[in-house]
C-alpha distance (Angstrom), angle and dihedral (degrees) to the residues before:
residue distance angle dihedral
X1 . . .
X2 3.56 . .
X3 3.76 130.1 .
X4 3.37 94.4 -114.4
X5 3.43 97.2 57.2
X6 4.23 98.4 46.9
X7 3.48 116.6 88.5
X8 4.08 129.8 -161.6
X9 3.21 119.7 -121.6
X10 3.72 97.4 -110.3
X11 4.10 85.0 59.4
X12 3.83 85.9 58.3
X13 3.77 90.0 44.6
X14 4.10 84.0 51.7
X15 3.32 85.3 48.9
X16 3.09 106.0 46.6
X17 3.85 89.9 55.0
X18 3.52 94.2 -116.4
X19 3.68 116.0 167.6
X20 3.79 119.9 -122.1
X21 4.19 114.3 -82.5
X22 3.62 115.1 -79.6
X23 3.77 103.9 -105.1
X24 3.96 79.6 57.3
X25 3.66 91.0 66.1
X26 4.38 100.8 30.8
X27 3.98 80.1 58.5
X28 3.85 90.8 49.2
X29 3.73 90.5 45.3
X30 3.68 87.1 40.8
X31 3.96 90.2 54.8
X32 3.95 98.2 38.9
X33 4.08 83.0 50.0
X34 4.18 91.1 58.3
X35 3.90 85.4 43.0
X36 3.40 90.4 53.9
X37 3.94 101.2 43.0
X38 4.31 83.8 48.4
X39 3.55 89.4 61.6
X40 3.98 100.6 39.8
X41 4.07 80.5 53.0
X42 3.52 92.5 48.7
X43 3.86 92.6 56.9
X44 3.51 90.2 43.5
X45 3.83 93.8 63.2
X46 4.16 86.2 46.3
X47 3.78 96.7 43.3
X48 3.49 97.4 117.2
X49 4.13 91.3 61.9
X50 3.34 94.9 -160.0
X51 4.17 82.8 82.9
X52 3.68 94.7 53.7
X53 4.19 90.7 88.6
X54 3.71 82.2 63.7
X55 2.97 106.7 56.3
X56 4.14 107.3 23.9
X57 3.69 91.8 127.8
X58 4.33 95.0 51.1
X59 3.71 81.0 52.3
X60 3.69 102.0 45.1
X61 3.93 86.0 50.1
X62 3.45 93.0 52.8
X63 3.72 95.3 46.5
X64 3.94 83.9 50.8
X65 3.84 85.0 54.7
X66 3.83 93.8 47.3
X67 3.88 95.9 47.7
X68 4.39 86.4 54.8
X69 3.85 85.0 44.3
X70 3.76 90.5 56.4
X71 3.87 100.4 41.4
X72 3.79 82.7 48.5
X73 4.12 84.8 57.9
X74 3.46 99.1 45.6
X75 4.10 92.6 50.5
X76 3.88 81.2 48.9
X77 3.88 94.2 49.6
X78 3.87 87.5 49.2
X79 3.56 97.2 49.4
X80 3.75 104.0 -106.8
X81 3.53 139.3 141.9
Protein backbone atom coordinates (compact mmCIF):
# COMPACT_ATOMS: atom_id res chain seq x y z
CA UNK A 1 0.00 0.00 0.00
CA UNK A 2 1.42 3.22 -0.53
CA UNK A 3 0.98 6.41 1.41
CA UNK A 4 -0.55 8.03 -1.12
CA UNK A 5 -3.13 5.81 -1.55
CA UNK A 6 -4.23 5.35 2.51
CA UNK A 7 -6.58 7.60 3.76
CA UNK A 8 -7.47 8.58 7.62
CA UNK A 9 -10.46 8.17 8.71
CA UNK A 10 -11.36 11.77 9.02
CA UNK A 11 -10.58 11.93 4.99
CA UNK A 12 -13.29 9.25 4.64
CA UNK A 13 -15.49 11.16 7.02
CA UNK A 14 -14.72 14.32 4.52
CA UNK A 15 -15.54 12.22 2.07
CA UNK A 16 -18.15 10.83 2.97
CA UNK A 17 -19.80 14.28 3.45
CA UNK A 18 -20.25 13.87 6.91
CA UNK A 19 -21.17 16.90 8.79
CA UNK A 20 -18.98 18.10 11.64
CA UNK A 21 -19.68 16.15 15.29
CA UNK A 22 -22.56 17.33 17.13
CA UNK A 23 -21.07 19.37 19.93
CA UNK A 24 -19.54 21.24 16.80
CA UNK A 25 -22.87 22.36 15.76
CA UNK A 26 -24.86 22.72 19.65
CA UNK A 27 -21.83 25.23 20.20
CA UNK A 28 -22.58 26.97 16.85
CA UNK A 29 -26.22 27.03 17.67
CA UNK A 30 -25.24 27.91 21.10
CA UNK A 31 -23.16 30.99 19.73
CA UNK A 32 -25.65 32.14 16.89
CA UNK A 33 -28.40 31.92 19.91
CA UNK A 34 -26.24 34.69 22.18
CA UNK A 35 -25.83 36.65 18.83
CA UNK A 36 -29.20 36.63 18.38
CA UNK A 37 -30.47 37.48 22.01
CA UNK A 38 -27.55 40.64 21.77
CA UNK A 39 -29.32 42.02 19.01
CA UNK A 40 -33.07 41.47 20.20
CA UNK A 41 -31.62 43.43 23.46
CA UNK A 42 -30.16 45.95 21.50
CA UNK A 43 -33.53 46.86 19.84
CA UNK A 44 -35.13 46.66 22.96
CA UNK A 45 -33.11 49.56 24.45
CA UNK A 46 -33.93 51.59 20.92
CA UNK A 47 -37.57 50.61 20.67
CA UNK A 48 -38.93 53.82 20.92
CA UNK A 49 -37.03 54.98 17.45
CA UNK A 50 -37.23 58.25 18.09
CA UNK A 51 -33.82 57.49 20.36
CA UNK A 52 -31.97 55.91 17.59
CA UNK A 53 -30.46 59.64 16.41
CA UNK A 54 -28.86 59.48 19.75
CA UNK A 55 -27.26 56.97 19.82
CA UNK A 56 -26.39 55.96 15.90
CA UNK A 57 -22.79 55.66 16.66
CA UNK A 58 -23.33 53.05 20.07
CA UNK A 59 -25.30 51.15 17.55
CA UNK A 60 -23.07 51.22 14.62
CA UNK A 61 -20.26 49.99 17.07
CA UNK A 62 -22.15 47.33 18.19
CA UNK A 63 -23.22 46.22 14.80
CA UNK A 64 -19.37 46.39 13.99
CA UNK A 65 -18.97 44.05 17.01
CA UNK A 66 -21.77 41.69 15.87
CA UNK A 67 -20.56 41.37 12.20
CA UNK A 68 -16.70 40.11 13.87
CA UNK A 69 -18.82 37.93 16.23
CA UNK A 70 -20.46 36.26 13.28
CA UNK A 71 -17.40 35.79 10.96
CA UNK A 72 -15.83 34.40 14.11
CA UNK A 73 -18.97 31.73 14.04
CA UNK A 74 -18.87 30.86 10.70
CA UNK A 75 -14.85 30.06 10.82
CA UNK A 76 -15.96 28.04 13.94
CA UNK A 77 -18.84 26.21 12.09
CA UNK A 78 -16.29 25.37 9.30
CA UNK A 79 -13.72 24.10 11.41
CA UNK A 80 -11.11 26.79 11.38
CA UNK A 81 -8.84 28.34 13.59
Amino acid sequence: MTPSSAKSSSDSNAILGAGPPLANRVAVGALLTALATGVVEMIAQLWPLDRLGNSLAAVAIRLLFYAAVLVAIAFFARGRN
